[in-house]
C-alpha positions in Angstrom: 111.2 34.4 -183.9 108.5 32.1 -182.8 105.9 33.6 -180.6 105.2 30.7 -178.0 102.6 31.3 -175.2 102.5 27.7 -173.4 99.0 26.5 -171.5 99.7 23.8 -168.9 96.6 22.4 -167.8 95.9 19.5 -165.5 94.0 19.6 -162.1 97.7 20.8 -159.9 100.9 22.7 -160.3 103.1 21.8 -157.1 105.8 19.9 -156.1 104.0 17.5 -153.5 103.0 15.1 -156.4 104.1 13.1 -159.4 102.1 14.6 -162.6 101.8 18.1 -160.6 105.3 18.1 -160.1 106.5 17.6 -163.9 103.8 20.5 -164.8 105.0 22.7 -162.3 108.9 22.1 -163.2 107.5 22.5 -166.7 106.3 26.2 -165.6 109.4 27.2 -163.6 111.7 26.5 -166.2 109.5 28.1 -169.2 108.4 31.0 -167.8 111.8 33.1 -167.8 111.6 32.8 -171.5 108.0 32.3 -172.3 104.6 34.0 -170.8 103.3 30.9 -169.3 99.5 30.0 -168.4 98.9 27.3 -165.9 95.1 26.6 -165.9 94.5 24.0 -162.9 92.5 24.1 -159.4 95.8 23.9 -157.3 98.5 26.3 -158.5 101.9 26.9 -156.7 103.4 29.4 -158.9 104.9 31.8 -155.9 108.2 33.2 -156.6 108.1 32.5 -160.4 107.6 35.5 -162.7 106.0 36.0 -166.2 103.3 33.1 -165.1 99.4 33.5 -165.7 97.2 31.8 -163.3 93.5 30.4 -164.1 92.2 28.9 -161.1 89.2 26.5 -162.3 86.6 26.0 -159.5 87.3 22.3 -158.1 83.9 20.7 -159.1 82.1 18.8 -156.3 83.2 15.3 -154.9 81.5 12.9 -157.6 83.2 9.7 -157.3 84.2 8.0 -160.4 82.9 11.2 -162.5 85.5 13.6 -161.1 88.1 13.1 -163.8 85.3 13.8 -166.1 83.3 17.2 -164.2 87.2 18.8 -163.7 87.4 18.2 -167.8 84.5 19.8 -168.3 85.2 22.8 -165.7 88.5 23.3 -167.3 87.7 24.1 -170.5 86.2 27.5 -170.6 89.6 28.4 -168.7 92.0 27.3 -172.1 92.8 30.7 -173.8 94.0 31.0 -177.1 95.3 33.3 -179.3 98.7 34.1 -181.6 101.7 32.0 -180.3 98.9 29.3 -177.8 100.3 25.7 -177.6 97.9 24.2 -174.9 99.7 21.4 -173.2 97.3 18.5 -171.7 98.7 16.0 -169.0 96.0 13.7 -169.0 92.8 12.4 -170.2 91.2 14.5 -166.9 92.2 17.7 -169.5 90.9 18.6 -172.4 92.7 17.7 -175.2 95.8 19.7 -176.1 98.0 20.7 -179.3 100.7 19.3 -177.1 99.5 15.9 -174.7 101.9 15.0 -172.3 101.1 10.8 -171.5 102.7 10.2 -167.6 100.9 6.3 -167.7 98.4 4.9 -169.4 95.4 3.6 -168.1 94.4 0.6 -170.3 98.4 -0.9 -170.0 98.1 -0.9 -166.2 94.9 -2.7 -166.2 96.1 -5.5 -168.8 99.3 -6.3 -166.3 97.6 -5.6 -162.5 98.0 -8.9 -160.6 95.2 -9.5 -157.9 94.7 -7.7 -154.9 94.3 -8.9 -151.5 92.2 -7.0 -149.2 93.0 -9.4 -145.8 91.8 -13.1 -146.2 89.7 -12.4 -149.7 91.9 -12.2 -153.4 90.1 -10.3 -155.9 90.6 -11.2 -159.7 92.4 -8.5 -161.3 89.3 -9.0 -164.4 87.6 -7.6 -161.4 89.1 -3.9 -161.6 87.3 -3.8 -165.3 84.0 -3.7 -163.7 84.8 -1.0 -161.5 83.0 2.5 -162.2 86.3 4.1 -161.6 88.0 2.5 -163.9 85.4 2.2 -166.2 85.4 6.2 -166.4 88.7 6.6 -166.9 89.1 4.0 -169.6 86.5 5.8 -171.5 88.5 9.3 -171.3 91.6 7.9 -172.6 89.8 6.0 -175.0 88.1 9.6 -176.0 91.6 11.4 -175.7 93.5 9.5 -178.0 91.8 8.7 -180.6 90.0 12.1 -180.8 93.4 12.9 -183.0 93.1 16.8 -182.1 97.1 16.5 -181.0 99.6 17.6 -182.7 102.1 15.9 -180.8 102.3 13.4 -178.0 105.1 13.4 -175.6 105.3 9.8 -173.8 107.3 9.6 -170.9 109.1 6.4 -171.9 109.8 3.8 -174.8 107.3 1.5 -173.0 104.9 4.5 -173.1 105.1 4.9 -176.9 104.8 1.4 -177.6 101.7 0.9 -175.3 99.8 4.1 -177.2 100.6 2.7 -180.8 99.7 -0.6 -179.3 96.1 0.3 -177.2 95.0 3.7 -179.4 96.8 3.3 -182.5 98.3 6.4 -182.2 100.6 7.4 -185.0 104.7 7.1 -184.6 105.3 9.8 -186.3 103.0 12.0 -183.7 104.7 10.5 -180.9 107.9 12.1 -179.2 109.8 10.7 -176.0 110.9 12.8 -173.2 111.3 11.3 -169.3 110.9 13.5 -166.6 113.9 14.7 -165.0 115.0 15.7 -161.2 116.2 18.9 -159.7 120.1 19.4 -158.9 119.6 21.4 -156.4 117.1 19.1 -154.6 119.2 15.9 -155.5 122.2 15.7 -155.2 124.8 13.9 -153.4 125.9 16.5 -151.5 122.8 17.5 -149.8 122.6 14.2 -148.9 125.6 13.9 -146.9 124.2 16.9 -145.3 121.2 15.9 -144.7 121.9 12.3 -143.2 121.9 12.6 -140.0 119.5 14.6 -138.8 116.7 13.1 -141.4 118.0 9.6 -140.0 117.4 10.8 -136.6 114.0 12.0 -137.1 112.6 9.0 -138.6 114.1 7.3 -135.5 116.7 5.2 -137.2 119.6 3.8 -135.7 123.6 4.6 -136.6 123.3 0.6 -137.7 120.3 0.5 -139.2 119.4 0.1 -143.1 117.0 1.6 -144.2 115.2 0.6 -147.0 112.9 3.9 -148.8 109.3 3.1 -151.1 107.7 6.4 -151.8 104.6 5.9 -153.2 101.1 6.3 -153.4 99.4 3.4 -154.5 101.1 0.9 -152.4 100.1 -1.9 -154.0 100.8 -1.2 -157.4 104.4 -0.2 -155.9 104.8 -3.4 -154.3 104.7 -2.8 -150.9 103.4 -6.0 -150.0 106.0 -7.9 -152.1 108.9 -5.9 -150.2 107.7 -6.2 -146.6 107.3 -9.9 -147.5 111.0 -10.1 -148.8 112.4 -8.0 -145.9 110.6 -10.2 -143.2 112.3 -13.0 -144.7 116.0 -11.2 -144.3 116.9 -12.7 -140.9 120.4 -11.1 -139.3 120.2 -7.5 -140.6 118.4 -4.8 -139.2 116.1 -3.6 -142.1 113.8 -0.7 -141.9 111.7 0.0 -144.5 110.9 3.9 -144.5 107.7 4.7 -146.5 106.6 8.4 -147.9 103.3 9.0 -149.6 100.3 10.9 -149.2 97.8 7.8 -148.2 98.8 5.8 -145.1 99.7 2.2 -145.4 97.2 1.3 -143.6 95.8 -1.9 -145.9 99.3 -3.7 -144.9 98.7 -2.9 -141.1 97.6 -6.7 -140.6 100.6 -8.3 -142.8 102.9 -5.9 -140.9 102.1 -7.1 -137.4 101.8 -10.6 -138.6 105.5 -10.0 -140.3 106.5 -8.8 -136.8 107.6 -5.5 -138.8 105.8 -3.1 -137.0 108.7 -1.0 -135.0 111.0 -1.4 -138.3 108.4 0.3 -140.3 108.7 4.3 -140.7 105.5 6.6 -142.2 106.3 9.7 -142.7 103.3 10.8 -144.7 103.2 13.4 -147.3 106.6 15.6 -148.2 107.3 18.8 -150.6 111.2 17.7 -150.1 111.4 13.8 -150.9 114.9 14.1 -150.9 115.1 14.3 -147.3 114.1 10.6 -147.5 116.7 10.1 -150.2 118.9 11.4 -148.0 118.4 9.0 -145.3 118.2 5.8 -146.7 120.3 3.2 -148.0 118.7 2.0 -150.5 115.6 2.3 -152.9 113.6 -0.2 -153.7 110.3 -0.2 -155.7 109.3 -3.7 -156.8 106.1 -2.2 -159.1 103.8 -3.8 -161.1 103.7 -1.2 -164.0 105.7 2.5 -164.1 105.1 4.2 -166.8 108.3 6.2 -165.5 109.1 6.6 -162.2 110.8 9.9 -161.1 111.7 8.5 -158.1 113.9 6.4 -159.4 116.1 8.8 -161.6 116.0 11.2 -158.4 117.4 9.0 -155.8 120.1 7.8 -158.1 120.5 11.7 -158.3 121.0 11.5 -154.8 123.5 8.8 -154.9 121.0 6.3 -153.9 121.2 3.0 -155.2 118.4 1.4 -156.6 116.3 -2.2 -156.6 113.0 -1.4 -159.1 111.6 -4.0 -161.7 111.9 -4.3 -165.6 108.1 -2.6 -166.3 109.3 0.9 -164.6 110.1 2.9 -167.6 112.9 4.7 -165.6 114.7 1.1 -164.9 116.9 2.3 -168.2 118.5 4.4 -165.8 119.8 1.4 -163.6 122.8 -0.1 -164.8 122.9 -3.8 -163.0 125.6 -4.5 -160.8 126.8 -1.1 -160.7 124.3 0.8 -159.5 121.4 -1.3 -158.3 119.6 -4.1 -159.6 116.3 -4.9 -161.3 113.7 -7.3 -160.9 111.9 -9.7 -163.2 108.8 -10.7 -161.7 107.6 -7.9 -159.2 105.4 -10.2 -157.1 108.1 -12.6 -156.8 109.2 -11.7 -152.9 111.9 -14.5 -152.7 113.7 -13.3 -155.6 113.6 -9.0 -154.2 114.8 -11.5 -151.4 117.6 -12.6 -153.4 118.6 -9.3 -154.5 118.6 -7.5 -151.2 120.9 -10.0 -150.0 123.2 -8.7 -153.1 122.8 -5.3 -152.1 123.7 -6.0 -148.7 127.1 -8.0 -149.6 129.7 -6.2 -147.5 131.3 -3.2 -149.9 128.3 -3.4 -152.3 126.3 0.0 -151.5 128.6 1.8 -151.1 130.5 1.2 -154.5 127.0 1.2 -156.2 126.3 5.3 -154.3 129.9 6.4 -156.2 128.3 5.1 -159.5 124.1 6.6 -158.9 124.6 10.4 -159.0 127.0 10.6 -162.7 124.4 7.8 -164.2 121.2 10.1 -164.8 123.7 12.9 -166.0 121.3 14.6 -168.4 117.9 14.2 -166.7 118.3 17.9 -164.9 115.1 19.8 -165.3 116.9 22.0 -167.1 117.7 19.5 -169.9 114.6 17.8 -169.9 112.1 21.0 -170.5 114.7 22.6 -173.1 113.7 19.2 -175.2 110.3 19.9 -174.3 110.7 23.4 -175.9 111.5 22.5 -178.7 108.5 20.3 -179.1 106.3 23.7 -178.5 108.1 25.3 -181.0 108.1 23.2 -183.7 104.2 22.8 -182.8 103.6 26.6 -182.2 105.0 27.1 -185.7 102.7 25.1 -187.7 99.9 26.6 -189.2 96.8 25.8 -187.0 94.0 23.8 -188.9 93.2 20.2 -188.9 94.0 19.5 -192.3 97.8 20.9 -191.3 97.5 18.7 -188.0 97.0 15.6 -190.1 99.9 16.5 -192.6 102.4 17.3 -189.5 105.0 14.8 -189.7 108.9 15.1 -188.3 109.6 11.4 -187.6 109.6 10.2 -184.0 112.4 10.7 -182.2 113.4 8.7 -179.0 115.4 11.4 -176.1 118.6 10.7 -175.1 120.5 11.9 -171.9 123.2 14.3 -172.4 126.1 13.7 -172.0 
């Protein structure tokens, strides 16, 4: 039997966030078969047993060098030893047998549109120059073709493609997993439950629809894009409910000038999204690029329909017509226009929330870490030298739900 000892490392382990969240539901569903070590700054591991905890100092504030200090902090904090896969989940990490690839950095930066910031557009050639991004082009750059993985997990087809593409990395290396949703979190059920009194706290009306965007980089997300299409909407009460950790506060001005300002909800940060799911109507994310987007698969968990563009890697999961739609062009706001008005067709939602929950039937956590098991394995069991590592080939294989 193969002795596997997983090491998770990236800067979080909690539910509060996108990345921390697939690393901690990596954690909670490993560790009742596996001795797990999570090596990150902010660990939530309470309540889950047979899990190993090493807390790396959070380096100072540093601006654009902060991905690259917390690298460098983290990795006197890797163990290793008989049975060690080290599992990376992001160029911030050293590099691991296993890396994990949520987005990548490069792809984003190729199909960002410009920003406004009020009267002024900025180039999006502009974001290049950037120390930020300047940094963090030069990690993944180092991270991938460094070729000290054994495997790389990439959370979608559009993933895989963009790493062979960008950093050359090998096919055969390359193995695609999504990230999943929790049943007991999302489900239709909870919703029903849930409705009323998450409607009435956000203040919304018996009549109103509410629209939900959770997000934290609105305007990669589209916010702009869906307040414009919303404004446009005249003879239905539209709310659009928004839930992230940074405040909308770059739209205030297109807001007021929208006259959207009592129909649209903050609610800030959440460690129970589906409280939002819950309360909404529908989901719409017009983004610019998704590598995945977990939102998606878990408010069509919780019978949600859905309105998200063709680049989110989790738009496979929408099925057009029958339980939301998709979008070509995500800064076209007449055509999200177009499609709310499809959405809002009498009898539509509600025939596209009977079809949401059954269509991401094999995206449980539960499902989507067992296929992530068997990539440690398989890795765990190979002999550990770089001459092996260059010889390790399997053939790529794409994931499937289960049905």
């Amino acid at each position: 039997m193969i002795d596997l000892r997983p090491i998770l490392v990236f800067p979080g382990c909690h539910v509060r966030g996108g990345v921390e969240r697939v690393v901690w539901e990596t954690m909670r569903h490993l560790a009742p078969h596996h001795p797990v070590t999570v090596v990150a700054s902010q660990v939530e591991a309470g309540g889950v047993d047979n899990v190993t905890v090493r807390r790396v100092p959070a380096p100072p504030p540093a601006g654009p060098l902060t991905p690259l200090l917390w690298k460098r902090a983290a990795a006197p904090h890797v163990p290793s030893g008989a049975g060690s896969v080290v599992v990376s989940y992001g160029s911030n990490c050293p590099v691991g047998d296993v890396v994990v690839v949520q987005s990548v950095h490069r792809a984003w930066l190729e199909l960002g549109r410009p920003v406004r910031y009020g009267p002024v557009e900025v180039p999006n050639l502009m974001r290049y120059a950037l120390p930020r991004h300047q940094v963090i082009l030069a990690l993944e750059a180092a991270y991938f073709r460094s070729r000290g993985y054994r495997r790389v997990v990439a959370v979608s087809e559009n993933v895989a493609a963009d790493l062979r593409r960008l950093y050359d990395v090998p096919s055969e290396r390359i193995v695609v997993i999504p990230n999943g949703y929790a049943p007991e979190q999302c489900s239709p059920e909870r919703s029903a439950k849930l409705r009323d009194q998450s409607r009435s706290e956000i203040g919304l009306g018996a009549g109103d629809v509410a629209i939900l965007l959770v997000a934290n980089e609105w305007h990669r997300k589209g916010l702009r894009v869906l307040l414009d299409a919303v404004a446009s909407i005249s003879g239905e009460p539209l709310h659009v409910v928004l839930v992230g950790r940074m405040p909308p506060d770059a739209h205030a001005g297109q807001i007021a000038r929208l006259g959207l300002t009592a129909r649209v909800h903050y609610c800030g940060a959440t460690d129970d999204v589906a409280r939002y799911y819950a309360a909404a109507d529908l989901f719409v994310m017009p983004t610019q690029y998704e590598a995945f987007g977990s939102v998606v698969v878990e408010a069509l968990a919780s019978g949600l329909p859905v309105i998200t563009t063709a680049r989110a890697g989790a738009a496979v999961a929408v099925q057009p017509g029958i339980n939301g739609l998709l979008q070509d062009e995500p800064l076209d706001a007449v055509e999200l226009a177009g499609l709310l008005r499809r959405a809002l067709e009498p009898g539509t939602l509600y025939r596209w929330r009977q079809a949401a929950a059954e269509s991401v039937s094999g995206y449980e956590w539960s499902a989507i870490v067992a296929q992530m098991r068997d990539v440690l394995v398989e890795v765990a069991g190979t002999p550990n030298s770089v001459a092996a590592r260059s010889r390790c080939r399997t053939g790529r294989r794409a994931w499937r739900p289960s049905r």
